[in-house]
FINUDO-661571 format. One record per residue (C-alpha): x, y, z. Coordinates in steps of 0.25 Angstrom, whole numbers, padded with zeros to 4 digits, always signed. Layout:
! FINUDO-661571
XYZ/...
***
This chain:
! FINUDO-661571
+0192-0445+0104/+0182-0455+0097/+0193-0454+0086/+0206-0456+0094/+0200-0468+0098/+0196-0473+0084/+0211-0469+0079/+0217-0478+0090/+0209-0490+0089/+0211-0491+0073/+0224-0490+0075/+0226-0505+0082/+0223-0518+0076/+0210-0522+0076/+0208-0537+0079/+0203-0541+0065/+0215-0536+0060/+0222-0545+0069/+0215-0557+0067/+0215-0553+0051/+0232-0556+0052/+0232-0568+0058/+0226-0577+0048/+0237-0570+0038/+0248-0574+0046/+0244-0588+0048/+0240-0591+0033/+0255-0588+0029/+0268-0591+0031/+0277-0587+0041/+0284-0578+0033/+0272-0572+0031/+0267-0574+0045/+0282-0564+0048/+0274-0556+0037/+0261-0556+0044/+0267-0552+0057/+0275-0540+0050/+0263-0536+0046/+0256-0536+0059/+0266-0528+0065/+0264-0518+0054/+0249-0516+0057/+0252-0510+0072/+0260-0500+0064/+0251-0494+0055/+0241-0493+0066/+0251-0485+0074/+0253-0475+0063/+0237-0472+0060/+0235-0468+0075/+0243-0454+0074/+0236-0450+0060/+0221-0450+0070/+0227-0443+0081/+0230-0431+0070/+0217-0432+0065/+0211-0433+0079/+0219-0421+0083/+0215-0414+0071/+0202-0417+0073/+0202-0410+0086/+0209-0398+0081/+0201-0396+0072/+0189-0397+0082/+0196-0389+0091/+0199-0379+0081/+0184-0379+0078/+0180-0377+0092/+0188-0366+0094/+0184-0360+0081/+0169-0361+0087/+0174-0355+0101/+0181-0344+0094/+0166-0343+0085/+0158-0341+0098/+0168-0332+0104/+0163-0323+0092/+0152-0324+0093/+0150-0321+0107/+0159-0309+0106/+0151-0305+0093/+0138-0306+0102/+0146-0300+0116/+0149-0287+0104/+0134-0287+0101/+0130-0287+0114/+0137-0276+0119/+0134-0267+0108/+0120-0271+0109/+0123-0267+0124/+0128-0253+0120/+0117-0249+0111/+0107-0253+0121/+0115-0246+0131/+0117-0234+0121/+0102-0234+0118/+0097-0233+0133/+0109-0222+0136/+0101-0212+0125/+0089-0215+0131/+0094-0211+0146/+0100-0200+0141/+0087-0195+0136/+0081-0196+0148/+0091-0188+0157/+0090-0179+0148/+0074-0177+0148/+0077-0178+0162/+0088-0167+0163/+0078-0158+0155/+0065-0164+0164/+0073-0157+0177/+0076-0145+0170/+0061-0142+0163/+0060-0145+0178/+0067-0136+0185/+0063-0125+0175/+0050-0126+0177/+0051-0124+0193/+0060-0113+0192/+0048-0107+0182/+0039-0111+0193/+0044-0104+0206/+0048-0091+0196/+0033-0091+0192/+0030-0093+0208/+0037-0082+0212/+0033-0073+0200/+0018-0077+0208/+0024-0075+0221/+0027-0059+0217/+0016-0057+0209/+0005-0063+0221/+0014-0052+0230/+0014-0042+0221/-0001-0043+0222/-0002-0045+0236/+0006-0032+0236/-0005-0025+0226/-0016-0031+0233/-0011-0025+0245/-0009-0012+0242/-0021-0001+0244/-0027+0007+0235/-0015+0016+0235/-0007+0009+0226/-0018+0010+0215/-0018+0027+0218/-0004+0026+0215/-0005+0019+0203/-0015+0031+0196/-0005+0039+0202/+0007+0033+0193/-0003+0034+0181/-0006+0047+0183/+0007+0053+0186/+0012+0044+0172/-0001+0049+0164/+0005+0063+0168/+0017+0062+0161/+0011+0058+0149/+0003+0070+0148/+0018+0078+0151/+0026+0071+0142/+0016+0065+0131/+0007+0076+0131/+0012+0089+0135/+0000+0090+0144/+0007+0096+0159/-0007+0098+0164/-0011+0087+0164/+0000+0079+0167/-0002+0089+0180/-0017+0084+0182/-0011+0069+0182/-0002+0073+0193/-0010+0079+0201/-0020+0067+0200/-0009+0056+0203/-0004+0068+0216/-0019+0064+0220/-0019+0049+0218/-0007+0048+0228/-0012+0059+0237/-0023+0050+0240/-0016+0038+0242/-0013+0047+0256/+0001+0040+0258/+0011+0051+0266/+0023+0041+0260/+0020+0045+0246/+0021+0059+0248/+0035+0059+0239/+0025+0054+0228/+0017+0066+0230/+0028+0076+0231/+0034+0071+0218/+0020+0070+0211/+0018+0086+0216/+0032+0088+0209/+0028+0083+0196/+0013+0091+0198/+0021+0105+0198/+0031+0103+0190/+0022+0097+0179/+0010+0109+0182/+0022+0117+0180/+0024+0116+0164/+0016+0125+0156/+0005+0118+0149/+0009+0119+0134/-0004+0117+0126/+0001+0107+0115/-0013+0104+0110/-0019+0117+0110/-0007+0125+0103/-0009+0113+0090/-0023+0114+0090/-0020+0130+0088/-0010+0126+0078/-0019+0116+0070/-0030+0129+0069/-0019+0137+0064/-0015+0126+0053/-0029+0124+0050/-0030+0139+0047/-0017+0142+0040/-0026+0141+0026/-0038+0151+0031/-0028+0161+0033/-0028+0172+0021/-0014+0178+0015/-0009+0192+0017/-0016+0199+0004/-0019+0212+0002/-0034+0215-0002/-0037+0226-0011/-0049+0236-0007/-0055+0246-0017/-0064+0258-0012/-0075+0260-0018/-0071+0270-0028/-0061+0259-0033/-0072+0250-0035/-0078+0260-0042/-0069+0262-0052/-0067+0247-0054/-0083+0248-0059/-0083+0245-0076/-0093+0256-0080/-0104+0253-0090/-0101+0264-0099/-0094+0261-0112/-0086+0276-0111/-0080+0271-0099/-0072+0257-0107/-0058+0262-0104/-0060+0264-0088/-0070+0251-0087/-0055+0244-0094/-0047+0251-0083/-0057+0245-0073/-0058+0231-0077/-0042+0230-0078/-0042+0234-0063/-0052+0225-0056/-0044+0213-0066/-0032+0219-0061/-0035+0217-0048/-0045+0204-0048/-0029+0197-0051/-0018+0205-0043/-0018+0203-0029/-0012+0214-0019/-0003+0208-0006/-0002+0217+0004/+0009+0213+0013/+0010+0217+0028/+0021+0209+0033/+0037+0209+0028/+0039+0207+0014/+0039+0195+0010/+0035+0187-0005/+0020+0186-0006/+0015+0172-0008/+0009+0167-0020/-0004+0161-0020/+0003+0145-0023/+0012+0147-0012/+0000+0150-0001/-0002+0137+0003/+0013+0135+0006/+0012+0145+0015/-0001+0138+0021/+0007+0124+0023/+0018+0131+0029/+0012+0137+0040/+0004+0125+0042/+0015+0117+0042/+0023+0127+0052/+0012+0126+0062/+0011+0111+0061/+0027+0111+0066/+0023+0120+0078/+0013+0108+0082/+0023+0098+0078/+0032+0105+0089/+0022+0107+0100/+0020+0090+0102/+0035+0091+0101/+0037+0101+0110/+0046+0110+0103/+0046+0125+0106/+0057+0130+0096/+0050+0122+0082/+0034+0127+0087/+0037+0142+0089/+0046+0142+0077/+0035+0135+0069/+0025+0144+0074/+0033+0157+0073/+0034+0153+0057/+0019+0150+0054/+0017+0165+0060/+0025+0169+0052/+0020+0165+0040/+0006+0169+0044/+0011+0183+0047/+0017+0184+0034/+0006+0179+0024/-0005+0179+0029/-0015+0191+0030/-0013+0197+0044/-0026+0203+0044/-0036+0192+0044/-0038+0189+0056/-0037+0174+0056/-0022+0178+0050/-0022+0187+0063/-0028+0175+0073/-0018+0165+0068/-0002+0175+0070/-0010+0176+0084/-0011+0161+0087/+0003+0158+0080/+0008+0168+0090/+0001+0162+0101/+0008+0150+0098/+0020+0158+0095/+0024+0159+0111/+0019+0144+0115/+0030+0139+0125/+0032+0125+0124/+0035+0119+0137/+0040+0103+0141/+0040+0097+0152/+0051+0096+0159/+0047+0085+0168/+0053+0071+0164/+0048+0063+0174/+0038+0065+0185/+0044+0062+0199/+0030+0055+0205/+0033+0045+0194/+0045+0036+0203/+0036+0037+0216/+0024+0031+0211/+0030+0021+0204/+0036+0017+0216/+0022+0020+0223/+0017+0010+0214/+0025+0000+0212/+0029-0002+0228/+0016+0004+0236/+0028+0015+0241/+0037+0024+0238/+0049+0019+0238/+0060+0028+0248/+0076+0034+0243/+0079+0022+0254/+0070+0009+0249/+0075+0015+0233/
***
């Protein structure tokens, strides 16, 4: 505006300009007074054409501040979008860095009420676990002195069958019964009379199985093994009278060289030949090398029989011993009497009867288990 106002005022006449004319037009002629005046008149002109040329440069001038105002508006608009931008990504991260943080904790939470609820339902299992166990012993702690009767009963009666199965021993497995019969008897309960009728079942029909005497048939066996080498061979011994001794004398006489020769030959003859004599079939005789095969063989014949007692196997012990026998009969002198002793005691063995037992499981066994385990028997109706 300041230069608006300097453009118009330029562009009239100043008064010193005016006054400047005057002495010009007075100084000269007329003529040159019409001169003067034509010139006056052009002054207004040029004064008139100077006034556009400051409007453009003042409207210039105010586009050109215009042009840089909005330049600075559209620079601050930049820069407070650039700073609206940072903002909100500064916003998201932060937003961002407390999402991870709340995820974290919902999940130690999640797992927090999980650890929890695990570790009540652990608590009110091991609560009831006490629960039974405390009634259970309640349950013990009141029953009488019975209950321990039955369990020596179940001990005995399980003892039994370890001597019948393991051992082979029926006797005793009878003796254990009968003990276990009395442990209940005394218990004086008319409800456990099934258990006592089934105990006196497995009493008979255990008593009934003959008593095979493992032990004692392969102990007799070991004495006949041990044996076996003190037993002398079947040969046959030669005995001269006393005139054959007689004429086996060398006499002193020189006369007499041709029958003391005769004689000399004989006893060298018979210091090395050995005479058999055979009382059974006929058969190769032995050399004296091959005698202690013969030994090992029996040997080894009885220790199969023993081998078949502990398995309980009738056909394999008698066909063992009926071999060993044999071999005794046959080489062996059957007039020493420890050779006589020994066919007696393999004959013995001979008609041993090897019995099992067929009892598979004792039927007292169910009832006291049941005795045991519920202070009752159990009826066909409760089962």
């Amino acid at each position: 505006m300041e230069n608006k106002h300097t453009d118009v005022s330029s562009s009239e006449p100043s008064p010193e300009t005016t006054i400047a004319a005057q002495p010009v037009i007075d100084a000269k002629s007329e003529p040159q007074t019409s001169t003067a005046q034509h010139a006056v008149k052009d002054t207004p002109i040029e004064s008139n054409q100077s006034a556009p040329w400051g409007i453009i440069i003042t409207l210039f001038i105010l586009l050109m501040v215009s042009f840089a105002a909005a330049a600075g508006g559209y620079y601050l608009y930049q820069q407070l979008e650039a700073q609206k931008a940072q903002s909100l990504a500064l916003e998201q991260k932060i937003q961002a860095e407390l999402v991870q943080p709340n995820q974290r904790i919902a999940f130690l939470e999640q797992q927090q009420v999980q650890f929890k609820s695990n570790v009540d339902l652990a608590l009110s299992a091991a609560q009831s676990e006490q629960e039974q166990l405390q009634e259970r012993v309640s349950i013990i702690a009141q029953r009488n002195p019975n209950h321990w009767r039955a369990e020596e009963a179940k001990y005995l009666v399980r003892l039994a069958g370890q001597k019948l199965w393991l051992e082979q021993d029926p006797s005793t497995a009878t003796s254990l019964l009968k003990a276990a019969d009395e442990r209940i008897k005394s218990m004086r309960d008319p409800s456990l009379m099934p258990l006592r009728k089934a105990l006196a079942n497995d009493i008979a029909a255990t008593a009934s199985i003959k008593n095979t005497d493992i032990a004692g048939t392969v102990l007799t066996l070991d004495t006949l093994i041990e044996g076996l080498e003190t037993l002398p061979l079947n040969r046959a011994e030669t005995h001269f009278s006393a005139e054959e001794l007689k004429d086996t004398e060398v006499s002193g006489s020189l006369d007499d060289w041709q029958s003391n020769l005769a004689r000399s030959w004989q006893a060298l003859i018979d210091d090395f030949v050995i005479i058999r004599k055979r009382t059974t079939d006929a058969a190769p005789l032995l050399e004296p090398d091959q005698q202690w095969y013969l030994v090992e063989n029996t040997r080894n014949k009885l220790l199969q029989a023993q081998l078949a007692l502990y398995r309980q196997d009738q056909v394999n012990y008698r066909n063992s011993v009926k071999l060993a026998r044999k071999w005794v009969y046959q080489y062996f002198d059957l007039e020493d009497q420890h050779v006589i002793d020994a066919l007696a005691t393999l004959d013995a063995l001979k008609t041993l009867k090897i019995q099992t037992a067929s009892i598979e499981r004792f039927d007292s066994s169910n009832l006291l288990n049941q005795l045991v385990t519920y202070g009752d028997l159990m009826t066909e109706e409760t089962q």
